[in-house]
C-alpha positions as CSV (number, residue, x, y, z in Angstrom):
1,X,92.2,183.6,162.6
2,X,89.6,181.5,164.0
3,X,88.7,177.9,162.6
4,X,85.7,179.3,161.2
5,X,87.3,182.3,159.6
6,X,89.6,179.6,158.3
7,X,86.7,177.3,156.9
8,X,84.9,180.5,154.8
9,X,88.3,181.1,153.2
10,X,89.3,178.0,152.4
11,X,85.2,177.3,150.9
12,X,85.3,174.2,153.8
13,X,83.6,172.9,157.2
14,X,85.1,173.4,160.4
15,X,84.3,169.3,160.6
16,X,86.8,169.0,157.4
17,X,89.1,170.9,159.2
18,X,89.1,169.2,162.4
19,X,89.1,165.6,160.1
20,X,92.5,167.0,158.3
21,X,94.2,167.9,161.9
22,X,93.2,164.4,162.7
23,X,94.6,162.5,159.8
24,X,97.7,164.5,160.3
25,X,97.4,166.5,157.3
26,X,97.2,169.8,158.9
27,X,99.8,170.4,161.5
28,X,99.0,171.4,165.2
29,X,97.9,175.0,165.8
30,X,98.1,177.6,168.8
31,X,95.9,178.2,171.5
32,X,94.4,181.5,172.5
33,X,94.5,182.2,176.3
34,X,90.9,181.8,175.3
35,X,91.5,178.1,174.0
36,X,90.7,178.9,170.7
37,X,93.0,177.9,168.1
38,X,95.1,180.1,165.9
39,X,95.2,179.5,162.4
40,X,98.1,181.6,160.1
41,X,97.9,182.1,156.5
42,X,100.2,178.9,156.1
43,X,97.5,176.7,157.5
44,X,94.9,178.4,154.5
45,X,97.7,177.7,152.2
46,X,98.4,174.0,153.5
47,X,94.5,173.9,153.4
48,X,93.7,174.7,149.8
49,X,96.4,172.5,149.1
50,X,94.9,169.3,150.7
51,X,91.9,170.1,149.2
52,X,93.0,170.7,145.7
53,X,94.8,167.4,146.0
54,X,91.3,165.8,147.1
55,X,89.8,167.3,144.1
56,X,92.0,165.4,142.1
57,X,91.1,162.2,144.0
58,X,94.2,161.9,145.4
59,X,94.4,160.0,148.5
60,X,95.5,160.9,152.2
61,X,98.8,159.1,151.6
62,X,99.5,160.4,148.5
63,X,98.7,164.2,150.1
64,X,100.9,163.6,152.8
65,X,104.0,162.3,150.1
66,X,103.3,165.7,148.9
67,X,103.4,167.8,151.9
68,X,106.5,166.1,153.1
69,X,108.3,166.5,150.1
70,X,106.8,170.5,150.3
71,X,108.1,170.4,154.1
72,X,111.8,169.5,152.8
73,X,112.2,171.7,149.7
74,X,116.0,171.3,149.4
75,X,114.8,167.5,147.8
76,X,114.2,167.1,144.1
77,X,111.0,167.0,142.8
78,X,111.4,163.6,141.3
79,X,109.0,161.5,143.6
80,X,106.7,163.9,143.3
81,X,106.6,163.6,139.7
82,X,106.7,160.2,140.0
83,X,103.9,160.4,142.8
84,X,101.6,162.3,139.8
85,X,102.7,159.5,136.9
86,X,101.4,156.7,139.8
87,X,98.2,158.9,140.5
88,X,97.5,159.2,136.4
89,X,97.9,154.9,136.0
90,X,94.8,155.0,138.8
91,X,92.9,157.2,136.9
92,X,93.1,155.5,133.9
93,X,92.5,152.2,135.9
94,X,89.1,153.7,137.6
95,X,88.4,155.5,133.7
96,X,88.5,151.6,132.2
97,X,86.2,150.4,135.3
98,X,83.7,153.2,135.1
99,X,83.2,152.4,131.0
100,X,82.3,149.0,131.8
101,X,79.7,150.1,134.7
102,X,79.0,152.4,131.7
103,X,78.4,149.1,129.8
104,X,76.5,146.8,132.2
105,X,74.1,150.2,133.3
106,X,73.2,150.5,129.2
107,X,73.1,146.8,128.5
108,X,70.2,146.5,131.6
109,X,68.7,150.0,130.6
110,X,68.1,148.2,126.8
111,X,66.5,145.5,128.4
112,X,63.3,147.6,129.4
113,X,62.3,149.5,126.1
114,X,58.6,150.8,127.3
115,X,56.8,151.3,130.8
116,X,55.5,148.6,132.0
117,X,54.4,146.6,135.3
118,X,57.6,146.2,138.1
119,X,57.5,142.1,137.6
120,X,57.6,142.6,133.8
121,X,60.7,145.3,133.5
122,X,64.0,143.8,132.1
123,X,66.0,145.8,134.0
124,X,64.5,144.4,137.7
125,X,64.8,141.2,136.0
126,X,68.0,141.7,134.7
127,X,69.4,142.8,138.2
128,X,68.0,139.9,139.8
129,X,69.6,137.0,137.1
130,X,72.4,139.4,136.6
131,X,75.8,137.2,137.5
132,X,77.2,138.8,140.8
133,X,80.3,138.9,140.5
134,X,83.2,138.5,143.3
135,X,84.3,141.2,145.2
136,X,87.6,141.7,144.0
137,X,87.3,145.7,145.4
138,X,88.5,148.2,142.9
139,X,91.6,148.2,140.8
140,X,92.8,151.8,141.5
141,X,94.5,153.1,144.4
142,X,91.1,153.8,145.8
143,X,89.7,150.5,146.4
């Protein structure tokens, strides 16, 4: 199949596919005496699995951990499950960060109770006296 034949099946772009072949993600393909490449039903397969594993936020080098261990499949299972048990402690990291955004978004929405002019609303005020704090980037595995 063609890359866009590819991309309808696997509910993608041709750009995300061309991005995953890139990262090294999805391995090379044939050429067509046409130069077209030549996608098999293991490249959907390898597809729908990269993109599954985005859906669970997984990152690019946790994906590829997965695909080689999916490449040697003699190998326990072990680092992948402990791959997953890592990937669950980031979610819970990025769940505690997101509750206190969640706090600091309903503390400044509080602040501004009725309408009224831009230089009188608490939450522009409350942005601008609002401590900024360092940028320590992200706890998770995300940044």
């Amino acid at each position: 199949m063609k890359i866009g034949q590819l991309a309808r099946l696997a509910r993608c772009t041709t750009q995300t596919i061309r991005f995953y072949e890139q990262a090294g993600l999805m391995p090379p393909t044939a050429r067509s005496e046409a130069n077209y490449r030549v996608y098999r039903q293991e490249h959907l397969e390898r597809l729908r699995f990269i993109r599954n594993c985005r859906s669970l936020d997984m990152s690019h080098e946790e994906i590829r951990s997965l695909l080689q261990s999916m490449d040697e499949p003699q190998e326990s299972c072990a680092p992948v499950n402990s791959l997953l048990d890592e990937h669950i402690g980031h979610v819970d990291i990025r769940l505690r960060e997101l509750e206190r955004l969640r706090e600091q978004l309903v503390a400044l929405r509080r602040r501004c109770d009725h309408a009224s002019a831009v230089p009188d609303c608490g939450i522009i005020q409350g942005l601008v006296t609002m401590q900024t704090p360092a940028d320590t980037g992200s706890e998770s595995h995300l940044g």
